[in-house]
C-alpha positions, -999 to 999 in steps of 0.1 A, spaced: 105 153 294 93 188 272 128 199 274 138 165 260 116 170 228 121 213 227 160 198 222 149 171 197 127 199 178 156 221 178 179 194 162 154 186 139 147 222 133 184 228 124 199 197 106 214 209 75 230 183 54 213 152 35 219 135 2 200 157 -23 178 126 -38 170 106 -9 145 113 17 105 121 21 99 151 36 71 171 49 59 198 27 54 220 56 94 218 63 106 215 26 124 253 37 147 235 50 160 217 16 153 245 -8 192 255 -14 197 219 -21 162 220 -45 172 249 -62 208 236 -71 194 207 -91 173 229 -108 138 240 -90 129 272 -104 97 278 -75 93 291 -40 85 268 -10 52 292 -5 42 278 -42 48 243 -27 29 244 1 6 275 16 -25 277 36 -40 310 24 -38 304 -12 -39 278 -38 -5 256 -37 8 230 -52 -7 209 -18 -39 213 -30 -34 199 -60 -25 162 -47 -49 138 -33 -46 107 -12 -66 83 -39 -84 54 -23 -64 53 9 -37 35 -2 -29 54 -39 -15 93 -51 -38 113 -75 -35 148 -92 -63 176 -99 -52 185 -137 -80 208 -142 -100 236 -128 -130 217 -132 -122 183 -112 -103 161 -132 -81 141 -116 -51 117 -130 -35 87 -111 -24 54 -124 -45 25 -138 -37 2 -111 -47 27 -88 -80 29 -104 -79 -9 -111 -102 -20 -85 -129 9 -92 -126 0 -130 -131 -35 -124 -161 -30 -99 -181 -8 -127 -175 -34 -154 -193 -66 -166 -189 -95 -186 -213 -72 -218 -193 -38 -208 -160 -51 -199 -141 -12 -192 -115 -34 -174 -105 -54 -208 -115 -31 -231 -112 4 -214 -133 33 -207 -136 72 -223 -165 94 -209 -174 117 -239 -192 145 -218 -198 147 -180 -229 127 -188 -210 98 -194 -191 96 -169 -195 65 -143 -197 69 -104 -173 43 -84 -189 37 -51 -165 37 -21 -136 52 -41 -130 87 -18 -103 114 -23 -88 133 -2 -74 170 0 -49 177 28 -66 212 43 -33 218 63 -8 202 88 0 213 124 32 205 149 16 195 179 42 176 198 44 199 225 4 193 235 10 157 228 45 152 248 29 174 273 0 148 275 15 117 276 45 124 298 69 97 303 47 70 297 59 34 281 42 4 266 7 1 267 -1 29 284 19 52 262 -4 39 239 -37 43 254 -24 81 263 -11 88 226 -47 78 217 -66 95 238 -48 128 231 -48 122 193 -85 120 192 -87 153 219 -67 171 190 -89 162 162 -121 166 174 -109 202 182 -94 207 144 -126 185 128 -144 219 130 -176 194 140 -170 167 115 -165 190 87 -128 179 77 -112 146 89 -82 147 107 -56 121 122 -25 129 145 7 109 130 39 101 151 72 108 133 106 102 141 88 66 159 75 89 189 100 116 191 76 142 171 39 145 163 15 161 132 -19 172 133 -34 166 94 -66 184 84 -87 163 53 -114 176 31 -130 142 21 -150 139 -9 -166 103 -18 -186 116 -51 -162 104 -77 -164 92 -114 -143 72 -136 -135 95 -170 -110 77 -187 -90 42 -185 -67 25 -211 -76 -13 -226 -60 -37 -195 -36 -47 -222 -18 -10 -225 -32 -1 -188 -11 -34 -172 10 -41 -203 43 -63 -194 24 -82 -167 38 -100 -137 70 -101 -163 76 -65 -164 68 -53 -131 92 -35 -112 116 -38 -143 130 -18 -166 128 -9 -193 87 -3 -191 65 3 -216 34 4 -194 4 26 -201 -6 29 -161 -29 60 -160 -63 60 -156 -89 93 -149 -116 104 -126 -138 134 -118 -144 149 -82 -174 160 -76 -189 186 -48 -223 205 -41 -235 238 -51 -209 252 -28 -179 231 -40 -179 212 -3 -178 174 0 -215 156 -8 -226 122 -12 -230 116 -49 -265 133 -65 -270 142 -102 -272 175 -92 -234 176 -81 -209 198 -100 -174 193 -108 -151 202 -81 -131 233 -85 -95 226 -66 -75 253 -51 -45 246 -73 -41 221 -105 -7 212 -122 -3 225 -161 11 200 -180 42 199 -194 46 188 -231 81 198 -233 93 164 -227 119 153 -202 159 153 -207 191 134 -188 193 155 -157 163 171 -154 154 184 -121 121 165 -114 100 166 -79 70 143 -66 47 149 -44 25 120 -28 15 95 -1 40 71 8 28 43 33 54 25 49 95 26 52 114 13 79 145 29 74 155 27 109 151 -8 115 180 -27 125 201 -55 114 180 -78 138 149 -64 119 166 -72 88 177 -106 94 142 -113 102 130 -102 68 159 -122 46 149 -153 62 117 -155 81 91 -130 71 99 -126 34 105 -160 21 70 -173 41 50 -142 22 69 -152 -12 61 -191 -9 20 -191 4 13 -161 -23 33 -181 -49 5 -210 -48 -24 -186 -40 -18 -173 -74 -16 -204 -86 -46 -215 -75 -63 -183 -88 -46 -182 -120 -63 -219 -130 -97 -209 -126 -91 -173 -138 -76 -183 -170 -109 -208 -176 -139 -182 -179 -137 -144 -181 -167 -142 -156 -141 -155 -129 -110 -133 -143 -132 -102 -141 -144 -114 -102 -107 -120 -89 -86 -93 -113 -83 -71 -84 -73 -94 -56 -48 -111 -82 -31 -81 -88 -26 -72 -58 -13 -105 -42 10 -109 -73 23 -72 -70 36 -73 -38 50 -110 -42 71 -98 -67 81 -73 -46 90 -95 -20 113 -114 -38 129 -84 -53 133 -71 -19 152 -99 -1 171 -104 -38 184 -67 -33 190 -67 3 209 -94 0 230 -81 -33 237 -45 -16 251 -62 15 224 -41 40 228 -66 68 265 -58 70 258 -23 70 235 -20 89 255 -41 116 284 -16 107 264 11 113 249 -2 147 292 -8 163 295 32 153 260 41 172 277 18 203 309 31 206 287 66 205 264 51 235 286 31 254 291 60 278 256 74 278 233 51 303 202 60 289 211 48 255 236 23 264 213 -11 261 191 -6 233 211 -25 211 213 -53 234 177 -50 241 166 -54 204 186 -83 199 168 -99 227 133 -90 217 139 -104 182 156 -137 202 125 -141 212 99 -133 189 120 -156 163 106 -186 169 67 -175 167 74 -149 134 62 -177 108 33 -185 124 23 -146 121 25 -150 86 11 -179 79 -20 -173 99 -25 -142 81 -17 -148 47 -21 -185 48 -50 -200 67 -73 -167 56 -62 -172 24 -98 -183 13 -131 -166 18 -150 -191 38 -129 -190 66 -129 -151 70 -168 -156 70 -165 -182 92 -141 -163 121 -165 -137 122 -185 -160 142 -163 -154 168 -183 -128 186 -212 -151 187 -191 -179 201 -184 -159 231 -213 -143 236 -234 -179 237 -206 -195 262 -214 -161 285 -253 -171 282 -260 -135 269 -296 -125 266 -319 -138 233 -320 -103 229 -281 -96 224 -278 -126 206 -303 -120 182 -285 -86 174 -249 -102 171 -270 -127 147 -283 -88 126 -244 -78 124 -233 -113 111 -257 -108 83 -248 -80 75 -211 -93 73 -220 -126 55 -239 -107 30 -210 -85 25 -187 -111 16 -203 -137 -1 -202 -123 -33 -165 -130 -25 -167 -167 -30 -162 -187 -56 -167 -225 -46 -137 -239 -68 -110 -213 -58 -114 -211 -19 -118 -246 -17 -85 -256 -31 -74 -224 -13 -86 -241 25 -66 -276 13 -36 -263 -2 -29 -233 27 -36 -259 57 -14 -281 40 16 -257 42 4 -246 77 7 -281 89 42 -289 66 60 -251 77 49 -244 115 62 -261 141 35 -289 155 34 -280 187 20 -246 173 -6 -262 157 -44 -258 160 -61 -288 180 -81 -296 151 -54 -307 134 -49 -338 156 -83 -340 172 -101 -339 142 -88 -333 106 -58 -365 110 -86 -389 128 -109 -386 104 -97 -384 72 -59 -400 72 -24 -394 82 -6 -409 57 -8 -387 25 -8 -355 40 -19 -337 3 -48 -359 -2 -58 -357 35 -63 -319 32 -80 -324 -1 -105 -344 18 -109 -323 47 -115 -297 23 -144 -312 0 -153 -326 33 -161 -285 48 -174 -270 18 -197 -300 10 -212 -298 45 -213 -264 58 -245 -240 53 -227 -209 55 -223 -209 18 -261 -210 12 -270 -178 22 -307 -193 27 -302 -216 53 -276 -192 66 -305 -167 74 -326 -192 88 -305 -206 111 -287 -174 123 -312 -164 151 -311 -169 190 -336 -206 181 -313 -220 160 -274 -205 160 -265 -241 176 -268 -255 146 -242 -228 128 -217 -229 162 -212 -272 152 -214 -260 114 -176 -277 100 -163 -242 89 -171 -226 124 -156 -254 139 -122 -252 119 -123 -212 122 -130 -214 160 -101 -238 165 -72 -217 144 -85 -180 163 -84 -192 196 -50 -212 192 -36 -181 177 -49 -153 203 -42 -176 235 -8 -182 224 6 -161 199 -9 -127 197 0 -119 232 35 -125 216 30 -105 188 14 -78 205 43 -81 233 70 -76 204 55 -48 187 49 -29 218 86 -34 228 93 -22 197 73 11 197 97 18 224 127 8 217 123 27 181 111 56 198 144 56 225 165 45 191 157 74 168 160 98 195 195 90 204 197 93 164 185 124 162 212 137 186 240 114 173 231 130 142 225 165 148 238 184 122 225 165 95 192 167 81 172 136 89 139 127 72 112 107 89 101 72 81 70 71 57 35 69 75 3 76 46 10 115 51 22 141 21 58 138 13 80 157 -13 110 136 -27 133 157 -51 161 145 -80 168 142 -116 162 125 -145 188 96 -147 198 67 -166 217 42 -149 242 16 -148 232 -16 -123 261 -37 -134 290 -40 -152 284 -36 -191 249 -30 -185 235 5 -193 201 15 -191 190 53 -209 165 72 -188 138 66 -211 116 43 -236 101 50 -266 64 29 -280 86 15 -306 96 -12 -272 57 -16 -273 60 -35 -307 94 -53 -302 78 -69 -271 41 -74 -286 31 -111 -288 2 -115 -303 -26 -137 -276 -3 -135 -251 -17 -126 -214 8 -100 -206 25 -86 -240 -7 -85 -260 -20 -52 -278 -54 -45 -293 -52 -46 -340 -63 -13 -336 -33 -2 -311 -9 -22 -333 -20 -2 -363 -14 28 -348 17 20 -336 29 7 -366 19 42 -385 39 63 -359 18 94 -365 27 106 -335 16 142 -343 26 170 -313 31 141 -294 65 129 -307 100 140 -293 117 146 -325 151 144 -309 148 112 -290 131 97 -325 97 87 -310 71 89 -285 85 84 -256 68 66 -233 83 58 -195 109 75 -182 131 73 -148 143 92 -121 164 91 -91 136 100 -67 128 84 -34 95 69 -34 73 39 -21 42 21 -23 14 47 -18 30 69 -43 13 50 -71 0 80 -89 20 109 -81 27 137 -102 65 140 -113 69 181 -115 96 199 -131 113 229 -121 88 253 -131 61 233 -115 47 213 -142 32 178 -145 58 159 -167 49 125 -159 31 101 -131 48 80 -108 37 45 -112 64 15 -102 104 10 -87 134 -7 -108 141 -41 -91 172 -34 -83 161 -7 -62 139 -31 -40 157 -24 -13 143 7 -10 114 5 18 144 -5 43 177 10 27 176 37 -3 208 34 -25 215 64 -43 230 49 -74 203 22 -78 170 42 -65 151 49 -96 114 52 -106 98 58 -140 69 74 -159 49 76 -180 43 105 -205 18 95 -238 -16 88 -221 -30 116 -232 -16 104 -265 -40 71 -266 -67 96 -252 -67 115 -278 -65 87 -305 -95 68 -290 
């Protein structure tokens, strides 16, 4: 078995060839594709990229809020990542009378400046190979118990490396198994919002623009880090300084050109370039198409009552913009899978890989054996999806599951004493998320999703209360108005939205009452229907799939040997390298490589929710003084600007660098017809753009 990986680490080690603009790779192995780096352009050493005894360019990115990319730009804390990034920290420091969402936000001193509670940062300290202590551990382990072992072992590692809770650190598998990463974290949670555009500059172009091109977007958005006396992680105090990083990024205000050499550096979350044309097919037309159609009428729903008082719009901005970002995204993604032909190549690819294995008996069946496991799991995928995204859809029902603890613990005739400290916990939850609600939105949320549960899954997957109760009581012969009434039937009669009687009733005395509350009662019956029946299936799948991708990509790595093979994206620091580049995505169609705020103007409608602009921003726009700001040979300020990079979601915010190093833009969104991307990169279509004139509207504030 460690012979197995030394020989897998060897190939890795040695692979040589790749396309030059596709792949993420780690920043402690960029070595390896410096020739290729320094041919388009890079001008830098890979010591300057990454380097644990002095300041490198590592130090100068930050995973932003767990799922974004930010950028220390100063020496004394300041920190740059995209407005949507900050969106949800914006949103939660604003009101109604000081609206820094709508209207934006500029600190004028450090005194001004606003702390967002529970937005953290965090500084990658270092990253270790440790597959030899984690091979070594888990031996030839499989399924569940490869999983149990891979655990136990990761957290053995990281306590050792945590230096006693001083840095966080997580063990990541690469290569789906067939190499592991130890990654040290400085953590720091004191951080303040400096700087964020008006909503209509920040997300202008809307659900319209996004993922498009051109772009006109102003996504930036600006935030201090913060540290003790001795520049080390604190909780936030007024005696905090500014945190001095090891290494921030000069700014370039040289402007981009066609061809450019331009590098990012970031946190991408998730691709599945491995998966198979099994895994696609499922996504064309199972998983996709469900996420697509319930999202469509949650935003629906949400955009009604949003659109009717500001109070409601400010609540719900975040969640909206989320759901509505990646269901766009969805669409665009099964739109360009199915344009670039991936199933076909993918099942092109997979005859090669066979006629490789045929004669090999340890990799012969794994072909067969995926197309088994997604035989199987086929039937119970849409019910995943709905249950997730569907039937939790709405805020009372999350409450409401959360009594699920308590339901099992009162069938086992626990102690008064247990009970009543399951009853502390569910307080503490319900508390937490009933500043969620809103009475209008989750209701028609609960009628419309069960609705589409009931019309899309198969009945014999359904809940009992569908027939047992919900049918009996209120109708079976217009389904929409039978929901509606079931609905206005739970929400009328339930007391877990008044948080009084809530309290009162959640102790060991009187929790009867709460366990036959309607909403329990509904929430009860969908859980235990799904996790009797279908999350053993689900959990079945995805552990025969942890295997079979980590047998898959092993006989990969050896098919391949030879050529240099980047990992899947899993939340840890990637470099992507490539140029500027316009591009061409169909006949007669040519896009240039950048936009300039004269696009702002030709798109500006005046009261519109996604192409309006602020008199004042119109003025200024209108009187071009563009001062240092302007590129007097494109004509303009330019604004956006694309590249051929390979990027994700988790990138949000990452610094574009040139070849000397500099900051010459900020990663913030994919062209559609790259939305392909998380599952197949195409290198004429994989392009991402900027933007450049923040600190433009900054300075004219």
């Amino acid at each position: 078995m460690i012979k197995k990986f030394l020989l897998l680490l060897l190939i890795i080690s040695m692979q040589l060839n790749s396309k030059a603009d596709e792949g993420m790779w780690l920043p402690l192995l960029i070595s390896q594709n410096y020739d290729a780096m320094q041919r388009l352009g890079f001008k830098l050493t890979p010591e300057q990229i990454y380097n644990i005894n002095k300041g490198s360019m590592k130090d100068a990115i930050v995973h932003f809020g767990g799922g974004c990319t930010g950028e220390m730009i100063s020496s004394n804390g300041l920190l740059l990542t995209n407005h949507h990034c900050g969106y949800g920290s914006i949103a939660k420091v604003s009101s109604v009378e000081n609206n820094y969402l709508m209207n934006g936000f500029m600190a004028n001193s450090l005194q001004d400046e606003i702390p967002a509670p529970g937005l953290s940062v965090k500084f990658l300290v270092r990253m270790e190979d440790v597959t030899n202590q984690v091979v070594k551990y888990i031996g030839n382990e499989k399924g569940k118990e490869y999983e149990t072992k891979l655990s136990e072992i990761s957290k053995e590692i990281s306590k050792a490396a945590s230096e006693n809770g001083a840095y966080e650190c997580d063990v990541k598998s690469f290569y789906a198994g067939n190499a592991y990463y130890l990654f040290v974290y400085e953590t720091f949670t004191d951080v303040r919002l400096v700087s964020a555009p008006p909503e209509n500059l920040g997300k202008f172009g809307g659900d319209t623009d996004n993922w498009m091109w051109p772009r006109h977007t102003c996504d930036y958005s600006m935030f201090r880090v913060y540290s003790n006396n001795d520049n080390k992680p604190a909780a936030y105090s007024k005696n905090n300084r500014p945190y001095v990083p090891k290494y921030h990024l000069p700014i370039s205000m040289k402007g981009v050109r066609d061809n450019d050499y331009a590098m990012i550096m970031g946190y991408p979350g998730r691709t599945t370039r491995y998966l198979t044309s099994y895994g696609v097919d499922l996504a064309i037309n199972f998983t996709n198409p469900s996420i697509v159609k319930i999202r469509d009428k949650r935003l629906s729903i949400m955009r009604e009552a949003m659109q009717k008082d500001p109070a409601i719009d400010l609540k719900y901005a975040t969640t909206y913009a989320q759901i509505a970002n990646y269901w766009k995204y969805f669409i665009g993604q099964t739109e360009q899978l199915k344009n670039l032909n991936i199933l076909s190549q993918k099942q092109n690819e997979e005859r090669k890989f066979q006629n490789w294995v045929n004669d090999q008996k340890k990799y012969k069946n794994i072909l067969s054996d995926y197309q088994k496991a997604y035989s199987e799991f086929q039937p119970y995928a849409k019910h995943q999806v709905y249950y997730r995204e569907a039937l939790f859809a709405n805020n009372l029902t999350k409450i409401a599951a959360s009594f699920e603890t308590i339901v099992n613990a009162y069938d086992a005739n626990v102690s008064d004493d247990s009970l009543s400290k399951l009853c502390t916990r569910l307080k503490a939850i319900h508390a937490m998320m009933m500043p969620n609600v809103n009475l209008e939105i989750d209701q028609n949320l609960f009628a419309a999703m069960n609705l589409m549960f009931y019309q899309d899954i198969p009945k014999g997957q359904h809940p009992d209360i569908f027939s047992n109760e919900i049918f009996k009581k209120f109708g079976d012969q217009n389904w929409q108005k039978t929901f509606d009434d079931y609905a206005a039937y739970v929400f009328s009669n339930t007391l877990l939205l008044d948080s009084l009687q809530f309290s009162n009733h959640c102790n060991p005395d009187k929790i009867e009452t709460l366990l036959d509350d309607p909403a329990v009662q509904y929430a009860m019956s969908i859980v235990k229907n799904y996790k009797k029946y279908y999350e053993p299936k689900v959990n079945e799948f995805n552990t025969e799939m942890n295997d079979l991708n980590r047998l898959y990509q092993e006989a990969l790595l050896e098919k391949n040997n030879g050529t240099l093979m980047y990992p899947d994206a899993n939340s840890t620091m990637r470099l992507s390298y490539g140029k500027v580049s316009s591009y061409s995505p169909k006949d007669a169609v040519f896009y240039n490589y950048y936009t300039l705020a004269d696009g702002l103007l030709q798109k500006y409608k005046a009261g519109d929710s996604e192409f309006d602009l602020q008199p004042a921003i119109v003025d200024l726009l209108k009187n071009k003084d563009y001062g240092t700001y302007e590129d007097k040979k494109l004509g303009g300020l330019v604004t956006c600007f694309i590249t051929n990079n390979d990027i994700t979601g988790g990138n949000s915010g990452s610094p574009v660098i040139n070849g000397d190093g500099e900051l010459i833009g900020c990663a913030f969104d994919g062209n559609w017809e790259a939305m392909s991307g998380d599952i197949a990169f195409d290198q004429q279509l994989q392009t991402h753009y900027q933007r450049r004139y923040s600190i433009y509207f900054m300075d004219s504030r």
